[in-house]
C-alpha positions as CSV (number, residue, x, y, z in Angstrom):
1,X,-24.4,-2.7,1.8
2,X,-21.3,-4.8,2.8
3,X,-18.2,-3.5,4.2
4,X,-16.3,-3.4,1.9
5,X,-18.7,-1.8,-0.6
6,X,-18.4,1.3,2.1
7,X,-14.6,0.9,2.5
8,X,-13.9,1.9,-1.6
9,X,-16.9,4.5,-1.7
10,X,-15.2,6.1,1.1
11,X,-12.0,5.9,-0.1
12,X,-12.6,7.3,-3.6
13,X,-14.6,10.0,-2.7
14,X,-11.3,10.5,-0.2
15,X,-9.2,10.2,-3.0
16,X,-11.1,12.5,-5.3
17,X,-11.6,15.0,-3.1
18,X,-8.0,15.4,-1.5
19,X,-6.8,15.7,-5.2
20,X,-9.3,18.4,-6.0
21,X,-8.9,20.5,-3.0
22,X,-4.9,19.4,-1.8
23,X,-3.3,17.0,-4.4
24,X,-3.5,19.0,-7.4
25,X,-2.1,21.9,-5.8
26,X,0.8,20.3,-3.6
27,X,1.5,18.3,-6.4
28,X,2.2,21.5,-8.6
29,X,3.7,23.5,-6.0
30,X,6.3,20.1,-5.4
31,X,6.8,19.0,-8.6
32,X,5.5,22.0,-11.4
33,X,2.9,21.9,-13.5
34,X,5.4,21.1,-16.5
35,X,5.3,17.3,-14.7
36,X,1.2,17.3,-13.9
37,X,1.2,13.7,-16.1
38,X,3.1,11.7,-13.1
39,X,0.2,13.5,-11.0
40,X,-2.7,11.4,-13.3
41,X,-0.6,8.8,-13.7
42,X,-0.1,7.8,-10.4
43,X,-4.3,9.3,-9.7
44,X,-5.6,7.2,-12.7
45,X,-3.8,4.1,-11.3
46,X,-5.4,4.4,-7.8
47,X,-8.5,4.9,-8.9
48,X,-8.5,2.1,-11.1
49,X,-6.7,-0.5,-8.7
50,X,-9.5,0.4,-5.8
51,X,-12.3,-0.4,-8.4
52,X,-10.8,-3.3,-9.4
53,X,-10.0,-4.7,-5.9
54,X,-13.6,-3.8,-5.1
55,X,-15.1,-5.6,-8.3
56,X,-12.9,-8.5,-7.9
57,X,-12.9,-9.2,-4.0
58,X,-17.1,-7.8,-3.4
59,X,-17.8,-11.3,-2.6
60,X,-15.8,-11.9,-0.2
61,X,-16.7,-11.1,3.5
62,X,-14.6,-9.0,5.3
63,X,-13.8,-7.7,9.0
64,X,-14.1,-4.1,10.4
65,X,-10.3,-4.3,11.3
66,X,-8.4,-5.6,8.6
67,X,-10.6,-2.7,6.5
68,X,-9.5,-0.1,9.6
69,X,-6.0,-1.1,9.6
70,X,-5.3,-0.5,5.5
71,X,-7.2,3.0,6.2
72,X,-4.6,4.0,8.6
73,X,-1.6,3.2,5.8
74,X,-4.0,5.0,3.1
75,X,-3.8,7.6,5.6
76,X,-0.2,7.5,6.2
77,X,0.3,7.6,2.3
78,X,-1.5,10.9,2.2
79,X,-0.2,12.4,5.0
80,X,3.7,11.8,3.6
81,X,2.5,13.7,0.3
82,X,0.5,16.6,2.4
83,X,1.8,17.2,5.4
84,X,5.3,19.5,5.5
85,X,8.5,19.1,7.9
86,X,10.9,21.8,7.3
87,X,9.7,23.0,4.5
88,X,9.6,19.6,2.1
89,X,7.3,16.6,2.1
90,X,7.2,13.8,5.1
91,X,7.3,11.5,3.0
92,X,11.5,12.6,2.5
93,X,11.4,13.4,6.0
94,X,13.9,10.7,8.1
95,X,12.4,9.0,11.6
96,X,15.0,7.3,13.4
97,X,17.2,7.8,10.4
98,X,14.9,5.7,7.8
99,X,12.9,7.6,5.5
100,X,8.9,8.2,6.5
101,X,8.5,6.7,2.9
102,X,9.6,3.4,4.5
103,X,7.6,2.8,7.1
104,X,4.5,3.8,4.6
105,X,5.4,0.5,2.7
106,X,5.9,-1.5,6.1
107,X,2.3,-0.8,7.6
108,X,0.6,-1.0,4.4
109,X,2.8,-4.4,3.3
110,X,1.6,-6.1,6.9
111,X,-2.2,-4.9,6.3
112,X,-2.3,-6.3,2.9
113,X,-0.8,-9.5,4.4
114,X,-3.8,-9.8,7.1
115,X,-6.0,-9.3,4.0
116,X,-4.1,-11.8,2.1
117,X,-4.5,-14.0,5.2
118,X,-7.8,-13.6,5.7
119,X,-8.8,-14.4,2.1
120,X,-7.1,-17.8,2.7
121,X,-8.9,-18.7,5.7
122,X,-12.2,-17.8,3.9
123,X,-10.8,-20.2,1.5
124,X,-10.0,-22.7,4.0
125,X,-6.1,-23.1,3.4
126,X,-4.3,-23.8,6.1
127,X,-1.7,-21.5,7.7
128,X,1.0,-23.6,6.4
129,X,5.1,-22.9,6.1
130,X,4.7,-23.1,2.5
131,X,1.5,-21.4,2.5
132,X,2.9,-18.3,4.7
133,X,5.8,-18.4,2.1
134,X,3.5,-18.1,-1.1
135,X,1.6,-15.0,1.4
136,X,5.1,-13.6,1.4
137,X,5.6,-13.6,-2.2
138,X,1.6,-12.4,-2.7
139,X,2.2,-9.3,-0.5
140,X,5.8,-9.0,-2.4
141,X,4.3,-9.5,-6.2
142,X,2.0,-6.6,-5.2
143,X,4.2,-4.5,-3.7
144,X,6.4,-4.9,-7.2
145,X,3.8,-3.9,-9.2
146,X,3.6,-0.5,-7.6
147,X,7.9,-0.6,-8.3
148,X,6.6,-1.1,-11.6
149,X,4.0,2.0,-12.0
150,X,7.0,3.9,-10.7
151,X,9.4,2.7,-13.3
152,X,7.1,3.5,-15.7
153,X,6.7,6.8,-14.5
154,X,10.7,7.1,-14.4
155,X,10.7,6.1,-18.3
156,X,8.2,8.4,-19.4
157,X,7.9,11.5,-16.8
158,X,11.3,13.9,-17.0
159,X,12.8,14.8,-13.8
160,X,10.2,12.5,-12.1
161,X,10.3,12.3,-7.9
162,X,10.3,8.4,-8.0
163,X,13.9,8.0,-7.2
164,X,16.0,5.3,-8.0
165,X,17.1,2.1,-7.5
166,X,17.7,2.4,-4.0
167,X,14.7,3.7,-3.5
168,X,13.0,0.7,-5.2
169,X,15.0,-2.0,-3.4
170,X,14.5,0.0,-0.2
171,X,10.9,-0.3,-0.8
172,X,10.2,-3.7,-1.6
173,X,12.7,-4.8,2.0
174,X,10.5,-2.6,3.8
175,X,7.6,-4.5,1.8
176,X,9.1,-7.8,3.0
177,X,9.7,-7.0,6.6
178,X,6.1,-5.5,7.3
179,X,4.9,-8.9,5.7
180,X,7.6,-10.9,7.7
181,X,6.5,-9.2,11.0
182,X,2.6,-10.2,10.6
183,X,3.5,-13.6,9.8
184,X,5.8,-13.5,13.2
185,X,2.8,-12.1,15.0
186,X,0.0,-14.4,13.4
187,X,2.1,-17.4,14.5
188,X,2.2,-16.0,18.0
189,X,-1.3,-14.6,18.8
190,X,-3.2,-18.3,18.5
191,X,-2.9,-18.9,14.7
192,X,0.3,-21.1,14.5
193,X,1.8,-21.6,11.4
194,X,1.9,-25.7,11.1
195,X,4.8,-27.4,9.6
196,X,2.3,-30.0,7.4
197,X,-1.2,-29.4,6.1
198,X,-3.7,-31.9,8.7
């Protein structure tokens, strides 16, 4: 069994069972049970997206630590949704006057980008300038896709929790500045980024 066959097992049977025995209830207890679609919207789309990043990337071989480091933002995800600061969600909570929510989106935007990068050196390209640019907009095109779940939840969910376009802007800079900040560290730890292809 490959690592990342045990990486998606463990994190849908994670995912199943927080929403059985947590999710559900916080959920209704946030939100109401008159809004319980946004809560299989947004469970039918994770569960679907980890299957199909498993079916489609199952060939590929990947580290323990690039796995490791996207558990710790799945675990920050979960933890903004579960865990309670004065009474409301930290995920609304403010750290150093920037919303928990953000820094979600900044740890999870610079592990997909080591995953991102990690695919292309399996595929042999080169950390380029123009290669780490098309990384940026890879980790940025996926982070918009999960701006456009939520907009889709805004259109069809009343009195949804997405927020609004602040929130969504505010999301995809924090997106952008995680993926900025691995690029800054890549080229810095031994895997400099090289101004032409050899």
């Amino acid at each position: 069994m490959k690592k990342i066959d045990v990486f998606v097992a463990v994190n849908i049977l994670l995912f199943l069972v927080l929403c059985v025995f947590r999710y559900y209830a916080r959920f209704i207890e946030y939100r109401g049970i008159e809004h319980i679609e946004e809560f299989f919207i947004y469970a039918g789309v994770i569960v679907a997206g980890i299957v199909l990043l498993w079916w489609v990337f199952r060939g590929y071989p990947f580290p323990a630590l690039p796995l490791v480091l996207l558990e710790v933002g799945i675990a920050m995800h979960f933890s903004g949704a579960f865990v309670l600061v004065d009474g409301g969600r930290l995920y609304d909570t403010l750290l150093l006057g920037i919303r928990y929510d953000k820094y979600v989106h900044f740890v999870n935007a610079f592990c997909i980008a080591l995953l991102v990068s990690h695919l292309f050196q399996v595929q042999r390209i080169e950390p380029t300038i123009i290669n780490s640019v098309i990384l940026l907009f890879v980790v940025l095109g996926l982070g918009a896709l999960i701006e456009i779940v939520e907009y889709t939840v805004v259109l069809t969910v009343p009195q949804n929790g997405v927020g609004g376009y602040d929130n969504n802007m505010q999301d995809l800079i924090a997106n952008f500045c995680g993926t900025l900040s691995f690029l800054v560290l890549r080229a810095s730890i031994g895997r400099p980024i090289r101004g032409q292809p050899p």
